[in-house]
VOGU-3710 file (C-alpha; in Angstrom, 3 decimals, decimal comma):
1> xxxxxxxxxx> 0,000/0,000/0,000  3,082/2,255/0,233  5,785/3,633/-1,579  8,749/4,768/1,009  11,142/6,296/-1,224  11,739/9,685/1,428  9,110/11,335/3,061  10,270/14,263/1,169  8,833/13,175/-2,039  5,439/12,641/-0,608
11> xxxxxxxxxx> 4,917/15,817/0,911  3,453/17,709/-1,985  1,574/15,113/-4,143  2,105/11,922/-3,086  0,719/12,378/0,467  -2,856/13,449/-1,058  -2,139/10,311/-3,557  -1,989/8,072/-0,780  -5,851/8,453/0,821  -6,966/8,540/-3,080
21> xxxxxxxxxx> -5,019/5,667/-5,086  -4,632/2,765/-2,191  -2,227/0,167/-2,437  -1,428/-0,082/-6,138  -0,719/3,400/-6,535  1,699/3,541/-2,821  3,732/0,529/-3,245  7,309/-0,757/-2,183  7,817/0,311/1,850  11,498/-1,095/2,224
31> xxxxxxxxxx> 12,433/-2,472/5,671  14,890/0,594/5,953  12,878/3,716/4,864  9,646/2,383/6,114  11,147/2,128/10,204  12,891/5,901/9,400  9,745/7,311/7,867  8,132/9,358/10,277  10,073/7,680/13,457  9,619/10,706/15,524
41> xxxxxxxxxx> 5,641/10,598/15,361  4,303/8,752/18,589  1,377/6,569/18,863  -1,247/8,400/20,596  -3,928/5,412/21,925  -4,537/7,128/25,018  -6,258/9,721/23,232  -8,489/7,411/21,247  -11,597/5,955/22,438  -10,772/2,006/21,519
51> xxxxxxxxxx> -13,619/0,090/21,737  -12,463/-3,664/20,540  -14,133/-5,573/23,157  -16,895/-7,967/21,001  -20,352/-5,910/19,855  -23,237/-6,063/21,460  -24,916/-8,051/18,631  -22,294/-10,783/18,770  -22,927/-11,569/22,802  -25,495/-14,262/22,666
61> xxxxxxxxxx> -24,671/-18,114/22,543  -23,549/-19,667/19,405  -21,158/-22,260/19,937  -19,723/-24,838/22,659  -16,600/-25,683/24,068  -14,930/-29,144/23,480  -17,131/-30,127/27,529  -20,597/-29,152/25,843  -20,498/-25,797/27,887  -22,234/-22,704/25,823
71> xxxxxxxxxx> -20,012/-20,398/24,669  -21,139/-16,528/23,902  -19,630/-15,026/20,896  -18,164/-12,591/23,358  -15,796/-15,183/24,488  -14,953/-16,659/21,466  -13,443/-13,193/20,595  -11,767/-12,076/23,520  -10,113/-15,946/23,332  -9,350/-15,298/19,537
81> xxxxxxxxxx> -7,977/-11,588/20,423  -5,432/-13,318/22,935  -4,518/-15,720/21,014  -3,469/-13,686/18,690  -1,292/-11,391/20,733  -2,292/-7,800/18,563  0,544/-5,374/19,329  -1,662/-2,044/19,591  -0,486/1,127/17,857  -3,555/3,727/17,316
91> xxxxxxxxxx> -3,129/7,320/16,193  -5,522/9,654/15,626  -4,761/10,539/12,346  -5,979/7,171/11,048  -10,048/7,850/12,010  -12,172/8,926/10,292  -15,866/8,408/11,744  -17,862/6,539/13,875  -18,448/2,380/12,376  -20,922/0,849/13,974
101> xxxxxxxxxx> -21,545/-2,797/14,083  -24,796/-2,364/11,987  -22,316/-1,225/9,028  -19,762/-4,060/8,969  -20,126/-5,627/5,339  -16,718/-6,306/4,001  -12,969/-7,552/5,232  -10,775/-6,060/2,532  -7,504/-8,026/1,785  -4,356/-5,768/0,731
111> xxxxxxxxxx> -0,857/-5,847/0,240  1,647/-3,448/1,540  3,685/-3,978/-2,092  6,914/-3,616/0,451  9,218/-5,899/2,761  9,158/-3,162/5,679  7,667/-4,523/8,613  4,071/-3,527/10,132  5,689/-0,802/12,630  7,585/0,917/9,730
121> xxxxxxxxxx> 4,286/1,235/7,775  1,842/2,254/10,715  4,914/4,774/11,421  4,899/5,967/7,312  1,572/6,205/6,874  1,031/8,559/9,721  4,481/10,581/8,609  2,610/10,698/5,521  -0,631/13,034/6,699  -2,858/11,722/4,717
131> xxxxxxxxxx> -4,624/10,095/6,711  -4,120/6,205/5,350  -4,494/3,259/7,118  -6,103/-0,259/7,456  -7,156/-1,397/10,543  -4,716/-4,424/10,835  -1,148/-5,319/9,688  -0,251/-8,910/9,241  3,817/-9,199/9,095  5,225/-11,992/7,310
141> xxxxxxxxxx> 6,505/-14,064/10,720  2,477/-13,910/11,580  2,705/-11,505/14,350  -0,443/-8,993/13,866  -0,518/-5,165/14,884  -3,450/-3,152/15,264  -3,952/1,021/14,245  -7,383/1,684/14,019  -10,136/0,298/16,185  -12,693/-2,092/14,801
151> xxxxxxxxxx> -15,543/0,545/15,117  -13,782/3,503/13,795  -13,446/4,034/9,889  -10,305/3,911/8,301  -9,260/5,158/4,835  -8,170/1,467/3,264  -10,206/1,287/0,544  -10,153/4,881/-1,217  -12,516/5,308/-4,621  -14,104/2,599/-6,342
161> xxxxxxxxxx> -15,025/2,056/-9,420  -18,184/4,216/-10,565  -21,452/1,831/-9,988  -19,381/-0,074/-6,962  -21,288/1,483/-4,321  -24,588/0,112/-5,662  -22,699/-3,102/-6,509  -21,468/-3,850/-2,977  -24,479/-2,130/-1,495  -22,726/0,537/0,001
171> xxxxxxxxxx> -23,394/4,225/0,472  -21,010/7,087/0,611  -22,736/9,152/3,388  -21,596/11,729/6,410  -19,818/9,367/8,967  -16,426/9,410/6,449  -15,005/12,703/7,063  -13,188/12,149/3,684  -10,126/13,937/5,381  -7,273/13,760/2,810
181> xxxxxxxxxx> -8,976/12,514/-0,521  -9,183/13,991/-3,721  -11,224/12,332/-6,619  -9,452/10,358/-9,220  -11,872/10,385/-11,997  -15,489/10,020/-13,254  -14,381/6,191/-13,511  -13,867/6,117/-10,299  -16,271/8,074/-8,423  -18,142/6,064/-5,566
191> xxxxxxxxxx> -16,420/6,149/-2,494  -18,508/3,767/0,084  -16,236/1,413/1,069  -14,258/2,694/3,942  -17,573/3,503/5,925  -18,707/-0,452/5,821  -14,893/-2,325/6,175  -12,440/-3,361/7,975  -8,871/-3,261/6,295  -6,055/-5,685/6,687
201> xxxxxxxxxx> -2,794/-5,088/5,161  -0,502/-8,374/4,600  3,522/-7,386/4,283  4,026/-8,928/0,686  5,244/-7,131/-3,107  3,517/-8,871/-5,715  5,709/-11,331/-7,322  8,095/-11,648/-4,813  7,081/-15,314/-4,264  4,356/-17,119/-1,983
211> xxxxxxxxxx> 3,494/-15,825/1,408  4,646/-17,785/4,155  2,495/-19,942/6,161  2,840/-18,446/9,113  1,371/-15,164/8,201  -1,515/-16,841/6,739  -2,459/-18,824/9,522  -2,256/-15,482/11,258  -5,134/-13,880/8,697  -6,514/-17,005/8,622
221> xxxxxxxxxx> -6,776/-16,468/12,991  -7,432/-12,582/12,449  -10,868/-13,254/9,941  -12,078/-15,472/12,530  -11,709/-12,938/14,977  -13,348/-10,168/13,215  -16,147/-12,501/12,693  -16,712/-13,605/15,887  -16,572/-9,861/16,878  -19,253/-8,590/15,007
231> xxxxxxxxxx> -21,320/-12,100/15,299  -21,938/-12,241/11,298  -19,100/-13,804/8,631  -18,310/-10,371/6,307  -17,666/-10,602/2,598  -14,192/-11,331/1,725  -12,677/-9,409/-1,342  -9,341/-7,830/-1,744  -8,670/-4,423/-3,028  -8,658/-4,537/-6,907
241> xxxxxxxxxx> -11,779/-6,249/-6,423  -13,126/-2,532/-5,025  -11,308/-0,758/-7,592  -10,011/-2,285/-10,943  -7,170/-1,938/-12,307  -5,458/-1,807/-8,867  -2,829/-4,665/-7,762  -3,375/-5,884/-4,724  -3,785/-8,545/-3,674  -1,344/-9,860/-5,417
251> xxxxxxxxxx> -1,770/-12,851/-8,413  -0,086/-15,122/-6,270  -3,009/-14,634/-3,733  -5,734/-15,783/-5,918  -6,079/-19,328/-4,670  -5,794/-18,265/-1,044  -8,383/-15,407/-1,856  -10,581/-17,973/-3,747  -10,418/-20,529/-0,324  -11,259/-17,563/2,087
261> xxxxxxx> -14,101/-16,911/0,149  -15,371/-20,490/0,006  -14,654/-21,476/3,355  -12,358/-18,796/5,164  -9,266/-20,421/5,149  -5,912/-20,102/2,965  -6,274/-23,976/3,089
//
């Protein structure tokens, strides 16, 4: 999703580029430039109000443990949260509205289209200011960070193609604050996604070879969580999907995209 050549070069154009184009058009965060890049900006969580404790709507019984004891989807979540360690690194910059539980639709898949690990980008894309981020980033030795709660928006998913909205039943309404985006084009005008997503990010550049297992078993981990957060099993496309002609996920992906979406596994 980035492109860490110097945060010099993205302070005129590039940085408005970044909330518009998504992933294809701010590729290749190197593991260098991507930990430099905007090193001196802190996290500021304790100035966020982080709700990422399971949704009211999920908290009713709908499974059992291995003893036959009911299990609420509260607890599956908060056992699928630990389990997953989530290093936590929200800033402010990242949110963008309110998302309610009512408006989760979609998990969109992306690629970072760099080697830099998920620290360097949450620390770029916040050097950056414009305002980019998914919610999640899924390094390649499966350890998972968090920047944006689950019920805040984040700007992941930029414009869509014209007709999308309508496509993927989604509306571009008041709860985006639209803070750093410009349009790209009357082919790409509907911009609905953000407001009904959450946004992971897998460290990968297209080509590069296959991901390795252990960062898919983490997604693989990290869907189930977001599902048993919200109670309901989201839609699971990647980012070209949302706008065409854009490259992530990458072709390499299409298999493990094509299993996720038949039974939510990379298996």
């Amino acid at each position: 999703m980035l492109n860490v050549k110097s945060i010099a070069a993205i302070a005129a154009t590039a940085a408005l580029s970044l909330a518009l184009f998504g992933c294809a058009q701010t590729s290749s965060v190197s593991s260098a430039s991507s930990q430099d890049a905007g090193s001196d900006t802190t996290a500021s969580s304790e100035m966020l109000s982080v709700n990422d404790t399971p949704q009211p709507s999920a908290a009713k019984s709908k499974s059992t443990s291995d003893a036959g004891v009911p299990k609420s989807a509260a607890d599956d979540a908060s056992l699928l949260r630990a389990e997953l360690a989530i290093e936590e690194d929200y800033r402010d910059s990242f949110v963008h509205g309110d998302k309610g539980s009512k408006f989760q639709k979609y998990i969109v898949l992306h690629d970072t289209e760099g080697d830099g690990d998920a620290s360097g980008v949450i620390n770029y894309w916040d050097g950056s200011g414009a305002g980019v981020a998914s919610h999640f980033v899924v390094n390649k030795d499966g350890t998972v960070w968090q920047c944006v709660p689950l019920d805040k928006i984040a700007h992941h998913a930029g414009f869509g193609d014209t007709g999308h909205n309508e496509l993927y039943g989604v509306e571009d309404e008041s709860r985006d604050d639209k803070v750093g985006t410009v349009p790209i084009g009357d082919w790409a005008a509907d911009y609905g996604m953000n407001s009904y997503s959450i946004g992971i990010e897998m460290v990968h550049v297209g080509g590069s070879g296959d991901y390795p297992t252990e960062q898919l078993e983490a997604l693989d981990k990290l869907i189930a969580y977001i599902d048993a957060y919200y109670g309901l099993e989201s839609e699971i496309i990647d980012h070209k999907a949302w706008r065409s002609g854009n490259s992530d996920t990458s072709e390499e992906f299409a298999g493990y995209l094509a299993n996720y979406q038949d039974h939510r596994s990379y298996k």
